[in-house]
C-alpha positions in Angstrom: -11.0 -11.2 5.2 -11.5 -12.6 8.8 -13.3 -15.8 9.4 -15.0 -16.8 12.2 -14.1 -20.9 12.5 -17.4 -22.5 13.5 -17.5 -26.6 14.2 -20.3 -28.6 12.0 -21.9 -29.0 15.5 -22.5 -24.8 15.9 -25.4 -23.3 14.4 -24.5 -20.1 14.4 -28.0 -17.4 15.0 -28.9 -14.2 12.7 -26.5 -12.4 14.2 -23.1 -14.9 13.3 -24.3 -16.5 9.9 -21.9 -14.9 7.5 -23.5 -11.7 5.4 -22.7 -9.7 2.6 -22.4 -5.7 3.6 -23.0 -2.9 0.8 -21.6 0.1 2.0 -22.6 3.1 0.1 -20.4 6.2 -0.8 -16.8 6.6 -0.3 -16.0 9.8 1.6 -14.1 9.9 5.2 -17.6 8.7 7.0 -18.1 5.6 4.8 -14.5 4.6 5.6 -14.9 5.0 9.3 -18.4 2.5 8.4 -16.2 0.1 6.8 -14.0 -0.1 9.1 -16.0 -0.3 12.0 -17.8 -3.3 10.0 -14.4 -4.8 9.1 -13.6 -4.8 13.2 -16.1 -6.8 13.9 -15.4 -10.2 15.9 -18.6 -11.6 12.9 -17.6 -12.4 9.7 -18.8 -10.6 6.7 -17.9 -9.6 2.9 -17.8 -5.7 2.3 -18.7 -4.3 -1.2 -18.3 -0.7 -1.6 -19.9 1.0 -4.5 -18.0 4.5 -4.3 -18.1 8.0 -6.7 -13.8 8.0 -6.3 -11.4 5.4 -5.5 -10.9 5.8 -1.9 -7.7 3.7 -1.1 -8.3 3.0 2.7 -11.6 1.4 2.1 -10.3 0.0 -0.8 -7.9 -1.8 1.5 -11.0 -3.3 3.4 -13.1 -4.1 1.2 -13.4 -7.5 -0.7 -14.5 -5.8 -3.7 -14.8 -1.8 -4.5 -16.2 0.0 -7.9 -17.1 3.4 -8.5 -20.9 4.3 -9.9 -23.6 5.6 -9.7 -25.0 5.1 -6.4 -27.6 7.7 -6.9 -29.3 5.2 -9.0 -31.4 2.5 -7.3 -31.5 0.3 -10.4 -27.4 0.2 -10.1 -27.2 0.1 -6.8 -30.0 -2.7 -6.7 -28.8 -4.6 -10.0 -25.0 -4.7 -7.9 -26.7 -5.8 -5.0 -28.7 -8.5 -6.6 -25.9 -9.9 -8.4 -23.4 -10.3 -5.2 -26.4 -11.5 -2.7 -25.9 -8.2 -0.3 -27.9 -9.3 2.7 -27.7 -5.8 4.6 -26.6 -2.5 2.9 -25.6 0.6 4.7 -26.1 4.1 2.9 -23.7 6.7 4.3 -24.4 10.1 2.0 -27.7 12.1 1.8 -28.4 11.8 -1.8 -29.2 8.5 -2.0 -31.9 8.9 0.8 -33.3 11.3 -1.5 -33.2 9.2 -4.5 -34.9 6.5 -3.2 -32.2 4.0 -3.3 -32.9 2.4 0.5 -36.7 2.1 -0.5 -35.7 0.2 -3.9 -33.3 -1.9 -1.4 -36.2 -2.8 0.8 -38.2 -4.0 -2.1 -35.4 -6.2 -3.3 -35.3 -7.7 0.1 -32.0 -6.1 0.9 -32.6 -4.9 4.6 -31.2 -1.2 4.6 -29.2 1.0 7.5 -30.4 4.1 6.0 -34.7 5.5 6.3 -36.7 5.8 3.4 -37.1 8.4 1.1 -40.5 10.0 3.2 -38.9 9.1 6.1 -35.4 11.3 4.8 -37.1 14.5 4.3 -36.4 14.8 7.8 -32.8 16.1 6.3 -34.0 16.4 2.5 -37.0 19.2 3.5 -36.3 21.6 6.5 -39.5 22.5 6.3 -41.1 19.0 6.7 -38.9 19.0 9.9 -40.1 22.4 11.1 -44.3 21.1 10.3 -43.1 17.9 12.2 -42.2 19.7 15.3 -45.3 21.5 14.9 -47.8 19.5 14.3 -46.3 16.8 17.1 -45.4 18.9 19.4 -41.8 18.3 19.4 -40.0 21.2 21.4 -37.2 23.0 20.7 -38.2 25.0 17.8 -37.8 28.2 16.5 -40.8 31.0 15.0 -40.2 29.9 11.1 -42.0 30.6 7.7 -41.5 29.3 4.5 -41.2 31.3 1.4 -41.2 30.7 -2.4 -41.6 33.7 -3.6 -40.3 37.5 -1.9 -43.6 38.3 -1.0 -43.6 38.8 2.9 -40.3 38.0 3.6 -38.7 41.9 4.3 -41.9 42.1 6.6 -40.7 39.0 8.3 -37.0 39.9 8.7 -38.5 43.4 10.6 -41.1 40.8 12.7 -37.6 39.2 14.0 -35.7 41.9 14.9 -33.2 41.2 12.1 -32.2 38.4 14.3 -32.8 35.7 11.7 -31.5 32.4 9.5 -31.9 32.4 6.0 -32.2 28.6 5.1 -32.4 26.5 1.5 -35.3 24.0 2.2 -33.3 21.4 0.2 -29.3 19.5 0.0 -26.8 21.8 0.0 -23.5 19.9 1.6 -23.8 22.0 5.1 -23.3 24.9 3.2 -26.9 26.3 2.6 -27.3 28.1 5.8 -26.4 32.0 6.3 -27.2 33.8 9.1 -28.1 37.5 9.8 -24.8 39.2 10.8 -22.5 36.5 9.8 -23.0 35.2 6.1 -24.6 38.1 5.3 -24.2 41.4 6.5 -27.1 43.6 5.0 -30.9 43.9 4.3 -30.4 43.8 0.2 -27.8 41.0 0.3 -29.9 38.8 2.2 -33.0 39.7 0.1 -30.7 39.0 -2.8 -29.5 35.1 -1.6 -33.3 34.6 -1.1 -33.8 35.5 -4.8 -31.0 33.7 -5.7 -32.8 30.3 -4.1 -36.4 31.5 -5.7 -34.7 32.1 -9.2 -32.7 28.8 -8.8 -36.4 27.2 -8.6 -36.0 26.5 -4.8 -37.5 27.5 -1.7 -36.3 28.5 2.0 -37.5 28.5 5.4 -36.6 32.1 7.4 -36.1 31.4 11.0 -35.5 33.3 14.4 -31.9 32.9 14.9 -30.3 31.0 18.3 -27.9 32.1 20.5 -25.6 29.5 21.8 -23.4 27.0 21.5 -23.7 24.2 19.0 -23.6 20.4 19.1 -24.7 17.1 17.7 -26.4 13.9 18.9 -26.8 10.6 16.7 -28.7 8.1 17.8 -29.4 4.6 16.5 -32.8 3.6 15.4 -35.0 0.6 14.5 -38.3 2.7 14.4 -39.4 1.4 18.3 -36.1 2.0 19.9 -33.7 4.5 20.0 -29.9 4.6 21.5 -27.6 7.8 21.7 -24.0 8.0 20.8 -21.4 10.1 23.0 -22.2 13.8 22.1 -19.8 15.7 19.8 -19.2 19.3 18.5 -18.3 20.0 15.1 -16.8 23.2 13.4 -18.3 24.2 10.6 -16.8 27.2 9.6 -13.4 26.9 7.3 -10.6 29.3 9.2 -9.5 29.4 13.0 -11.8 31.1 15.6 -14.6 30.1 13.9 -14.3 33.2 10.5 -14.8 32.3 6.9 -17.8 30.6 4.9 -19.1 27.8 6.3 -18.2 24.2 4.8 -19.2 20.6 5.4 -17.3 20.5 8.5 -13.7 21.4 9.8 -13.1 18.8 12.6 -14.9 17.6 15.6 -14.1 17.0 19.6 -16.0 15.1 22.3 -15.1 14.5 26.0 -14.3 11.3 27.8 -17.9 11.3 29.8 -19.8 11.6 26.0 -20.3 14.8 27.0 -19.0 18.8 26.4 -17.8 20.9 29.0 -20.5 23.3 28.2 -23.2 21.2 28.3 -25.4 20.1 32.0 -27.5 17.1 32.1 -30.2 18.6 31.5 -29.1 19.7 27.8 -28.5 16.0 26.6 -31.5 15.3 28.2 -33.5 17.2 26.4 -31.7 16.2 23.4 -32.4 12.9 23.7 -35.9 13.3 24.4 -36.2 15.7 21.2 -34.7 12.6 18.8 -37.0 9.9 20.8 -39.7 12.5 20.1 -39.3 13.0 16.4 -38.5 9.4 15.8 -42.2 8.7 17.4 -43.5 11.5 15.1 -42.1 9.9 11.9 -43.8 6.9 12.4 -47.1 8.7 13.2 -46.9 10.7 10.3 -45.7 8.5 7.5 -46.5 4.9 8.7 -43.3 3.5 8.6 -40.3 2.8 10.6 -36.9 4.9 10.9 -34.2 2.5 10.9 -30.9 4.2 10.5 -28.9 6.8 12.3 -31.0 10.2 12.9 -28.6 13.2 13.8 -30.0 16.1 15.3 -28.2 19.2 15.2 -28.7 21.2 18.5 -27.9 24.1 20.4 -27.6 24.7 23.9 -29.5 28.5 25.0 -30.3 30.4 28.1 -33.1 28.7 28.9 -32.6 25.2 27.3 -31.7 23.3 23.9 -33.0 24.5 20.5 -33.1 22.0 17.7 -31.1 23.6 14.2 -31.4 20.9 11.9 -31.5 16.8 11.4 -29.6 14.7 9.5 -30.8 11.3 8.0 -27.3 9.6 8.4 -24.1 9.4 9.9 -22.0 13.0 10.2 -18.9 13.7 8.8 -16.9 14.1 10.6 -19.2 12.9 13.5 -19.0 9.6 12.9 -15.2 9.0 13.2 -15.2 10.2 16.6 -18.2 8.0 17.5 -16.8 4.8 15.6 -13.7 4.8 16.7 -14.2 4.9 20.5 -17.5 2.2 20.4 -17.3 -1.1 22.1 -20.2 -2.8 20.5 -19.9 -4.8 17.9 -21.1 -2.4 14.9 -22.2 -5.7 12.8 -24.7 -6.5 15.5 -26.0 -2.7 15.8 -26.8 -2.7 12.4 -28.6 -6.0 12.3 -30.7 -4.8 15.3 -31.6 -2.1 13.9 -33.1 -3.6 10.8 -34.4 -6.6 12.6 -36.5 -4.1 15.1 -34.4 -5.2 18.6 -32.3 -2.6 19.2 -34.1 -2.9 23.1 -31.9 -6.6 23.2 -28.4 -4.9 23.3 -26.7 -2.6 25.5 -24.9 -0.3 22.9 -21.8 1.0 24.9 -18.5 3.6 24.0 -15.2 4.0 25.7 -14.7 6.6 28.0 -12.0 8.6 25.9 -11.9 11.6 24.2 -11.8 11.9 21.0 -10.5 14.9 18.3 -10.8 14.9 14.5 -9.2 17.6 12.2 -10.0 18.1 8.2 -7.2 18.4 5.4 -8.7 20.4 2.9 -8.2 22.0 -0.7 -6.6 26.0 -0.4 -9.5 27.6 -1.5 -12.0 25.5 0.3 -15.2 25.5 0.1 -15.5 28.6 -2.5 -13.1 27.7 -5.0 -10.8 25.1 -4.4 -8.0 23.7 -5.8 -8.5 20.2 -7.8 -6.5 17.6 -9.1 -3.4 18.2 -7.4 -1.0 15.8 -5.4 -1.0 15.2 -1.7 1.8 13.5 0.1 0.6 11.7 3.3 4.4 9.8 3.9 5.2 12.0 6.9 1.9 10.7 8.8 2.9 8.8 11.8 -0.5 6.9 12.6 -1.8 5.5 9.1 -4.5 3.8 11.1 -5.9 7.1 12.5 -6.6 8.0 8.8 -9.8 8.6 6.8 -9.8 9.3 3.3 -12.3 11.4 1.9 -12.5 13.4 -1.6 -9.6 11.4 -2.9 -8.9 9.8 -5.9 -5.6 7.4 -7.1 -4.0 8.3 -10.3 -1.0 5.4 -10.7 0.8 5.9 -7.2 -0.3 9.1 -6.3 -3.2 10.3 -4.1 -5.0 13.2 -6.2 -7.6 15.6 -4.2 -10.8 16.0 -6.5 -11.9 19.5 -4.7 -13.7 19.0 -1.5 -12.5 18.2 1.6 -9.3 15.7 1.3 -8.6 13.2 4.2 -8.9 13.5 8.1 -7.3 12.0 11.4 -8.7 10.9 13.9 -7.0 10.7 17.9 -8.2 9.0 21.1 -7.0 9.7 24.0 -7.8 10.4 28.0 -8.6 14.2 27.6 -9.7 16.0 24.7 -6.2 18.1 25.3 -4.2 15.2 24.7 -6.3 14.1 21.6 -5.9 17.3 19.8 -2.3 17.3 20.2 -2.0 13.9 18.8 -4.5 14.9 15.9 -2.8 18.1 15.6 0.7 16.7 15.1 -1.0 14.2 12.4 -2.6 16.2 10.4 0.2 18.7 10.1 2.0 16.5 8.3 -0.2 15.9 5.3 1.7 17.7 2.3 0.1 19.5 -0.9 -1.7 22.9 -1.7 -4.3 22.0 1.7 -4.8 23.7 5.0 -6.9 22.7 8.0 -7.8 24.3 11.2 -5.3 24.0 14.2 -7.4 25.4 16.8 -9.8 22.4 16.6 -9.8 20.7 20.3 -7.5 23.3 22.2 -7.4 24.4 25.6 -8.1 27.8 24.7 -11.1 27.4 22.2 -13.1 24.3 24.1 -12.4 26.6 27.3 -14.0 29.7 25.2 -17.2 27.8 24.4 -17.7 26.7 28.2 -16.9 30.7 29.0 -19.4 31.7 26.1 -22.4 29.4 27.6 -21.4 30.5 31.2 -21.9 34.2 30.0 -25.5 33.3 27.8 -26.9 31.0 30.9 -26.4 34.3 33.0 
């Protein structure tokens, strides 16, 4: 690892004394995390407790194991026994099990909210109330159901313009809309019964029209920075067909921007995460300190919030990471130390395109098990493993999506290309999407929004 040479004379502040990091999961976005902590100009020790072995945070890492990290008393326990000073928790299911509040209590300062505070992703209809009962615009006429009663009333009440949502986890997949996922009256009431019978519930909302796109911010529960605004792709074949998946690839402009997007749209994004951080300390008592993702989408007559996230995106978060000029090491401790207002957080201007390999069959029924050659890849550096595993010298996909690239570059054109010729190269029974970042779809989105705004 790098070491920062200090003199006897230094006495090196919070931020330069040498920490341990625990980074938590071991998917594409925790190895753009570790990376972006092993970057740093401070000198730290990375752990990794992972549910595979990824190799390329393997490589970073001063020491990996696979585990539980569900568990708190693991995670804890691991923690305890190699003096983790900060940890960073990069999944969802953690959140929900608890594991940053069992950090906390073992005086392990977390990047990552508390369970209460994580229902803002866990519970869609805690997030829905929220907006409610704060008065945080930008959302839509909702109910939510548990049982059938009411809900083909509801569907006529909307028009049949309307989003059938699991109020619960479900790996970006949980969401089908009127007209898209599903196509008639019976079949939606069916996937509603299908949630109900599975012991779940769901919220039914009016459906937006639009174009979609994310904003992360940085939080310590008083302050609040944004990250460069980025679109990702949800669904698994070109121009935007098939079932939706955890997310295809990603694309944001040099001016952390979209070309379909005014001021006025991040604006109100922004405002809308300042907002609901605010809310989430006035409802539970407690701070948000982590990364809070709000899924938007810009309308004719403004932004509409879809959905939050309690954590970095994937694939978000390598097109973020790789173009900030902060130090990340410094971020996170100001975020846990409450003084996020002390730094200026700043990006490149550069554009940035990500593309997913995945599994044929993705996400319905994938392949498994089977052995992807990644020789041909040019730029090593530009890649992020993800459902991966290592069986002797071979890299073995496990069934979700397998590895992605990353490209910087001046113009989002340029960036696909580079991606593009990348991620073409990765050999085995995958596929990804090769309209990601073109001319021709970015300048369709812009034409789309032109047309709604009119």
């Amino acid at each position: 690892m790098k070491k920062v040479e200090l003199t006897q004379k230094e006495k090196p502040n919070f931020l330069e004394m040498i920490n341990n990091f625990l980074v938590i999961g071991s998917g594409a976005r925790e190895h753009a995390i570790v990376n972006a902590l092993y970057s740093s100009r401070l000198d730290s020790k990375i752990y990794c407790i992972g549910n595979s072995y990824n190799p390329g945070i393997m490589k970073l890492c001063f020491e990996y194991v696979v585990g539980d990290y569900n568990s708190s008393s693991f995670v804890v326990n691991y923690a305890n026994k190699n003096k983790i000073d900060y940890a960073i928790i990069g999944p969802e299911n953690p959140l929900e099990a608890g594991v940053s509040d069992a950090l906390w209590e073992a005086n392990i300062k977390v990047v990552g909210p508390k369970k209460e505070l994580a229902k803002i992703e866990t519970s869609k209809a805690f997030t829905r109330n929220l907006q409610v009962d704060y008065g945080i615009p930008g959302g839509p006429k909702f109910q939510s159901f548990t049982t059938l009663n009411g809900v083909a009333e509801y569907f006529e009440e909307l028009n049949h313009e309307f989003v059938i949502k699991f109020d619960g986890l479900a790996g970006g997949k949980g969401v089908k809309v009127y007209g898209e996922h599903i196509e008639t009256i019976p079949d939606a009431l069916d996937y509603c019964k299908s949630i109900i019978d599975s012991g779940g519930s769901f919220l039914i909302e009016e459906r937006f029209i639009g174009e979609e796109f994310s904003l992360m911010s940085f939080c310590d529960g008083k302050n609040i920075q944004h990250m460069p605004i980025v679109q990702d792709h949800k669904r698994a074949y070109e121009n935007d067909s098939g079932p939706n998946t955890g997310g295809m690839g990603t694309y944001s402009d040099y001016n952390h921007s979209l070309p379909f997007l005014n001021d006025t749209d991040i604006e109100s994004a922004k405002k809308i995460n300042l907002l609901t951080m605010e809310a989430l300390k006035n409802k539970t008592g407690m701070d948000y300190i982590g990364i809070l993702y709000g899924g938007f989408m810009a309308v004719k007559n403004g932004v509409r919030l879809i959905e939050y996230n309690a954590r970095f995106g994937d694939p978000e978060a390598m097109n973020v990471l790789s173009i900030l000029k902060t130090d990340f090491i410094d971020i996170c401790k100001r975020m846990v130390s409450a003084s996020l207002d002390k730094i200026k957080i700043e990006f490149e201007n550069k554009a940035t395109v990500c593309k997913y390999s995945v599994p044929n069959g993705y996400p319905d029924n994938p392949v498994k098990n089977q052995i992807i050659d990644i020789s041909e890849i040019k730029d090593k550096d530009k890649l992020f493993y993800a459902s991966v595993n290592i069986e002797g010298d071979n890299l073995i996909e496990t069934g979700s999506r397998t590895l992605a690239v990353i490209s910087v570059a001046e113009t989002i054109v340029d960036a696909e290309k580079s991606a593009e010729d990348n991620i073409k190269r990765v050999k085995g029974p995958v596929f990804h999407r090769s309209d990601i970042g073109t001319k021709e779809l970015v300048d369709s989105r812009k034409s789309n929004m032109d047309k709604i705004r009119c």
